[in-house]
MIDOSE-1310 file (N, C-alpha, C; in nm, 2 decimals, decimal comma, always signed):
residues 129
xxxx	-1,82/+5,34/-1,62/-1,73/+5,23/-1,63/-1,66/+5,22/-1,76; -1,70/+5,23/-1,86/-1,68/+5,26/-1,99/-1,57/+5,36/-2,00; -1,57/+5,44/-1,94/-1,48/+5,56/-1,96/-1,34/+5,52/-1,92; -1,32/+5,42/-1,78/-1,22/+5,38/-1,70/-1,19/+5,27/-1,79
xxxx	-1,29/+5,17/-1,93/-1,18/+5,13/-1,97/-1,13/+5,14/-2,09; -1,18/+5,29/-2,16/-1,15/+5,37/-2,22/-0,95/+5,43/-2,21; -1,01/+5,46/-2,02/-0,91/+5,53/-1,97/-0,78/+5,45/-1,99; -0,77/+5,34/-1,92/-0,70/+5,19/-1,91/-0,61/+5,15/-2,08
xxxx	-0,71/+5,13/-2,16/-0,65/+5,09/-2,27/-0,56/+5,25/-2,34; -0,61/+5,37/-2,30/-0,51/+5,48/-2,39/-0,38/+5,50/-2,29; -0,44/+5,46/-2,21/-0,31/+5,48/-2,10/-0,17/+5,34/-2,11; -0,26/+5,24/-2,14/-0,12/+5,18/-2,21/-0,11/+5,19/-2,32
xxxx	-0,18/+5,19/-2,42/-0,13/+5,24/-2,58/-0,01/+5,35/-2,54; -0,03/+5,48/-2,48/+0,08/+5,57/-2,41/+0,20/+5,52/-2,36; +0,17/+5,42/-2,23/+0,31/+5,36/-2,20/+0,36/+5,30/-2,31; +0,31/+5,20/-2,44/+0,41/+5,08/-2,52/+0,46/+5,22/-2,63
xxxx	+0,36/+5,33/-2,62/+0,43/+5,39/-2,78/+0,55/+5,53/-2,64; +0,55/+5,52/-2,54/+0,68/+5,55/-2,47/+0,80/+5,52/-2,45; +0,76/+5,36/-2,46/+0,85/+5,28/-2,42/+0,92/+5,25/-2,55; +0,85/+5,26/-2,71/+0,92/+5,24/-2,81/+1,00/+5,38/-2,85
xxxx	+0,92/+5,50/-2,84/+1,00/+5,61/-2,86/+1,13/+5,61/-2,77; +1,11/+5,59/-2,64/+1,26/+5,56/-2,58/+1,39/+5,49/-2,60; +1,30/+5,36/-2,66/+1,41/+5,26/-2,73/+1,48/+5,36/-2,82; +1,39/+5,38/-2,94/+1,43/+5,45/-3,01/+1,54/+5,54/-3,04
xxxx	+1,51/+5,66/-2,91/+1,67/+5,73/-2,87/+1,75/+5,63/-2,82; +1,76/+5,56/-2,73/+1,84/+5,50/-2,64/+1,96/+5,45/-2,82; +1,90/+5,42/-2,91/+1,93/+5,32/-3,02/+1,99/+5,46/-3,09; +1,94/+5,55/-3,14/+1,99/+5,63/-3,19/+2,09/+5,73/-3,13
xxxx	+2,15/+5,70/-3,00/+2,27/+5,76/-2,91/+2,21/+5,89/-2,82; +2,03/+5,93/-2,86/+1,99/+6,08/-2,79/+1,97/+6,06/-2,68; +1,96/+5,92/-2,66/+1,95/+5,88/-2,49/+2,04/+5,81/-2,41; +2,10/+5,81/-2,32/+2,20/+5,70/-2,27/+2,13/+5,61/-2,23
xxxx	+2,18/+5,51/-2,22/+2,11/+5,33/-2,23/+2,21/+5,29/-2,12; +2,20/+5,43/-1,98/+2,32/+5,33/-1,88/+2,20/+5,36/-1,74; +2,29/+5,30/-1,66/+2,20/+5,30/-1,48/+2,15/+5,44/-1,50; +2,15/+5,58/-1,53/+2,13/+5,67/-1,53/+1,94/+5,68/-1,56
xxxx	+1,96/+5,61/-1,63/+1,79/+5,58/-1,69/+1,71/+5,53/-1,59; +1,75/+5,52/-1,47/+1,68/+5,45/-1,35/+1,56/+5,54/-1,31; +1,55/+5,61/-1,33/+1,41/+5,74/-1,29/+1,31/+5,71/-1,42; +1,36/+5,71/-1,56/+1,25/+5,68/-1,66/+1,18/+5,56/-1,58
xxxx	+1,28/+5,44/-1,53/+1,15/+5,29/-1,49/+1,13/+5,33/-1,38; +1,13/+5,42/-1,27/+1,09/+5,45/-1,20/+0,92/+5,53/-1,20; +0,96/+5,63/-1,35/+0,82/+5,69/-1,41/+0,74/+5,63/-1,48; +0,78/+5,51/-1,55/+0,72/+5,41/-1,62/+0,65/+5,30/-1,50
xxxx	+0,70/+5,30/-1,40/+0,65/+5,16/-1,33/+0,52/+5,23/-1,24; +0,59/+5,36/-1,19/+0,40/+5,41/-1,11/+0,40/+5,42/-1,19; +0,35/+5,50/-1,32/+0,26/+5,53/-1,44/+0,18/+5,41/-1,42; +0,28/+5,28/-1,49/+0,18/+5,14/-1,54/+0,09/+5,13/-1,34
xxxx	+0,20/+5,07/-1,27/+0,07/+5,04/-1,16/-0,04/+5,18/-1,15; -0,04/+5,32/-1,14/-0,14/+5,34/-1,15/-0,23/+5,33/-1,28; -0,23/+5,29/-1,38/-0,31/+5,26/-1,47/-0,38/+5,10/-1,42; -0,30/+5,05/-1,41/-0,36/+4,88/-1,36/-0,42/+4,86/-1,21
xxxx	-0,41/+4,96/-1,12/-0,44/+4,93/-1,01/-0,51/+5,03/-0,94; -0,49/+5,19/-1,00/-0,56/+5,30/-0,94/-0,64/+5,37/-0,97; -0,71/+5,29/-1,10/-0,77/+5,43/-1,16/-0,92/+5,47/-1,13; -0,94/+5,33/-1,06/-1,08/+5,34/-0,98/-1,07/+5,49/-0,86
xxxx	-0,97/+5,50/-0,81/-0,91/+5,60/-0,69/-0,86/+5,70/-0,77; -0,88/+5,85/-0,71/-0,86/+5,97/-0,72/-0,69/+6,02/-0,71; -0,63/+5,90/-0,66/-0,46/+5,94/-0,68/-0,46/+5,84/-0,77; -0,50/+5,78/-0,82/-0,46/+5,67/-0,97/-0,48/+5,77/-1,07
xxxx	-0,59/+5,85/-1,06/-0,61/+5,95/-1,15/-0,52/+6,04/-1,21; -0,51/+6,12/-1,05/-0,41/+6,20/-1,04/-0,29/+6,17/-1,13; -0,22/+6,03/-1,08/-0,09/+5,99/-1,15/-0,10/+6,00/-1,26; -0,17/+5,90/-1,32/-0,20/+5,91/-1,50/-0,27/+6,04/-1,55
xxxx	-0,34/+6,11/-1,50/-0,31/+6,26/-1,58/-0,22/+6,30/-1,58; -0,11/+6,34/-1,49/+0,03/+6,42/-1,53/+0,13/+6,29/-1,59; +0,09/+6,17/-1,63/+0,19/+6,07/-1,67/+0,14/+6,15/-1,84; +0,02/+6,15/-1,88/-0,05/+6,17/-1,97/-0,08/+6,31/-2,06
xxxx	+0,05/+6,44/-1,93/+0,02/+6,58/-1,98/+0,16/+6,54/-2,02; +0,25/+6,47/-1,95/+0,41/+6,45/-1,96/+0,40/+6,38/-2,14; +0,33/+6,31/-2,15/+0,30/+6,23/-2,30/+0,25/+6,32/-2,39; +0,16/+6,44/-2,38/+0,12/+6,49/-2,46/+0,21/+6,61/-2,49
xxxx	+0,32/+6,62/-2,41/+0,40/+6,72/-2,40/+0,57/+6,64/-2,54; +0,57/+6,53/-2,56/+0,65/+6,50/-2,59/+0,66/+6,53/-2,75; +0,58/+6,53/-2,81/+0,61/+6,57/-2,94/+0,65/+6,74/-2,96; +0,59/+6,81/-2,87/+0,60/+6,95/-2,84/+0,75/+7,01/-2,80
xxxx	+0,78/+6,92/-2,72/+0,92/+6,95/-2,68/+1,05/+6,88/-2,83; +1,00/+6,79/-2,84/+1,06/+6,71/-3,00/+1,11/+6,80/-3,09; +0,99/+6,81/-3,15/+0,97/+6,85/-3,23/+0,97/+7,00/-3,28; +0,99/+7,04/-3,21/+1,04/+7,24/-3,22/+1,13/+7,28/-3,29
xxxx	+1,15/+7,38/-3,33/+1,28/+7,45/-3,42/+1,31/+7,37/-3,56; +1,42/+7,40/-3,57/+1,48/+7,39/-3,71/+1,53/+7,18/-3,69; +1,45/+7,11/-3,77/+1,46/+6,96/-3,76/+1,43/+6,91/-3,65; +1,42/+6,77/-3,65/+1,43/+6,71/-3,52/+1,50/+6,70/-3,46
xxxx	+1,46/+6,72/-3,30/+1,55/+6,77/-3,18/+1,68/+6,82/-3,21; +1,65/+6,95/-3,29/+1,72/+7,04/-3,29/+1,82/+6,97/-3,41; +1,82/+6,91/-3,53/+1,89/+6,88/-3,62/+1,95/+6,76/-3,59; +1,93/+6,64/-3,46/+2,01/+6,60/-3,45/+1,99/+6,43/-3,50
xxxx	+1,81/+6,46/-3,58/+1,79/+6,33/-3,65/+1,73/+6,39/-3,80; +1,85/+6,37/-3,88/+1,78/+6,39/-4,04/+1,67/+6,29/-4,05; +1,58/+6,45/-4,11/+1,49/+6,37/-4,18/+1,50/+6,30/-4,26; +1,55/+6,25/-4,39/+1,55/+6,12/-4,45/+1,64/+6,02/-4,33
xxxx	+1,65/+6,02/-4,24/+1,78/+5,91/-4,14/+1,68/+5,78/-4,20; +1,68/+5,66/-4,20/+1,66/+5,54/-4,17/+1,60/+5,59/-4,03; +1,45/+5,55/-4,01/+1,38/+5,51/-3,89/+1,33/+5,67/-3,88; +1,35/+5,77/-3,91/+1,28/+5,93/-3,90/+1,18/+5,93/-3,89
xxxx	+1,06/+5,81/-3,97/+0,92/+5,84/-4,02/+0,88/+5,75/-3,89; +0,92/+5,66/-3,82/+0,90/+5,58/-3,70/+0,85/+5,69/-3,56; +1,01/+5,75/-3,55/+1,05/+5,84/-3,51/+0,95/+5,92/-3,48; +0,91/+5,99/-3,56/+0,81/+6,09/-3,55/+0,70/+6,06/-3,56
xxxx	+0,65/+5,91/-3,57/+0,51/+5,86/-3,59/+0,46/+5,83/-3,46; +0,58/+5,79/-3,37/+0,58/+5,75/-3,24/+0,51/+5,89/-3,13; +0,63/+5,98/-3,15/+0,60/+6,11/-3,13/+0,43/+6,20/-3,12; +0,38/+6,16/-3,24/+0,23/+6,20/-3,27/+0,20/+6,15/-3,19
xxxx	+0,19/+5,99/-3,24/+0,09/+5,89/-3,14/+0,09/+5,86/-2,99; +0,20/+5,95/-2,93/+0,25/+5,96/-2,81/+0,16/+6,06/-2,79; +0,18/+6,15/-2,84/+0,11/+6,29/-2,81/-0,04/+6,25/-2,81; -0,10/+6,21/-2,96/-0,26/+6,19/-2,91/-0,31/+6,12/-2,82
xxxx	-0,23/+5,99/-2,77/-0,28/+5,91/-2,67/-0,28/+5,96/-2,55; -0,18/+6,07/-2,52/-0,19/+6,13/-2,41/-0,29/+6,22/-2,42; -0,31/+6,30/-2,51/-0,41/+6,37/-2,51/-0,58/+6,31/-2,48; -0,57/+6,20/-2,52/-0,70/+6,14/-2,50/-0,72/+6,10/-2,41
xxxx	-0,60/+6,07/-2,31/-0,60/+6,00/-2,15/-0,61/+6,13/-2,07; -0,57/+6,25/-2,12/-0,63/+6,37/-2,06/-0,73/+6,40/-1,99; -0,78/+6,38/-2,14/-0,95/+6,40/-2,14/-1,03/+6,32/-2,06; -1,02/+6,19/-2,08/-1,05/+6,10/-1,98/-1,05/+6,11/-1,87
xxxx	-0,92/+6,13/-1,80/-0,88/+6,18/-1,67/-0,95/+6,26/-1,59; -0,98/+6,37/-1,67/-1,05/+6,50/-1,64/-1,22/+6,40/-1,59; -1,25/+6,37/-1,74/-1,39/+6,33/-1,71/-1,43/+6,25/-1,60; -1,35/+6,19/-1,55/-1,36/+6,06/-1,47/-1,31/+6,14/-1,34
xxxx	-1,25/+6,26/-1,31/-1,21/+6,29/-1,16/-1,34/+6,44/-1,17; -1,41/+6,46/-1,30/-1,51/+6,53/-1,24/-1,65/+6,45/-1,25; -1,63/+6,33/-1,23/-1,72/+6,25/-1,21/-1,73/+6,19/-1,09; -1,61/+6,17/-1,06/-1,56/+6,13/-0,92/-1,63/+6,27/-0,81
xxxx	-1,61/+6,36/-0,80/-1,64/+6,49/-0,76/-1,74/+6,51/-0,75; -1,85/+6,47/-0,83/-1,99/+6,51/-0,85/-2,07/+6,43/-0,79; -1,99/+6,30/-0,77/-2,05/+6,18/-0,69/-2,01/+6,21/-0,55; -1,95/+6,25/-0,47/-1,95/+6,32/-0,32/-2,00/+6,46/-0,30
x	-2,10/+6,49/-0,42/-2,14/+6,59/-0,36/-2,28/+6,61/-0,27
């Protein structure tokens, strides 16, 4: 039980430091801030309900590990090559060290809701055997 609310609290630490990294582009022009964005709350809203309502169940699971490989993936895709996303945020910019702080902590949280994930669906598994 410990583990699920282990699981629960990295999994929203992940959604609020997603949801500020997103601000973030949306604010800095890398993201459009129009109806287009309707799939992000669409990924954000199952993400959150299965964190708050599924993670007792093996598809709550399921959801928040790939919400959680998609999080751990984000600094990786970021962060590659020559600057950020590809030159298109100076490092000295106003807000860069946010920027990229968000990025990490996106990435570890997901990584730790991984792990979790894992442990908890081969726990789940081992208990129907």
């Amino acid at each position: 039980m410990a583990h699920q609310r282990l699981l629960t609290l990295t999994s929203l630490l992940a959604l609020t430091l997603f949801t500020l990294h997103w601000s973030d582009e949306i604010s800095r022009g890398l993201e459009a801030g129009t109806m287009a964005a309707v799939g992000g709350f669409a990924i954000l809203f199952v993400w959150l309900y299965a964190t708050l309502v599924g993670l007792h169940r093996r598809w709550g699971l399921i959801i928040v590990l790939l919400a959680a490989l998609l999080a751990s993936a984000v600094p990786i895709l970021h962060m590659q090559g020559a600057g950020l996303v590809g030159k298109r945020i100076a490092v000295a910019s106003p807000g860069a060290f946010f920027w990229v702080w968000t990025n990490i902590a996106l990435g570890l949280s997901g990584m730790i809701s991984v792990a979790l994930c894992a442990h908890e669906l081969r726990r789940m598994w081992q208990l129907r055997k």
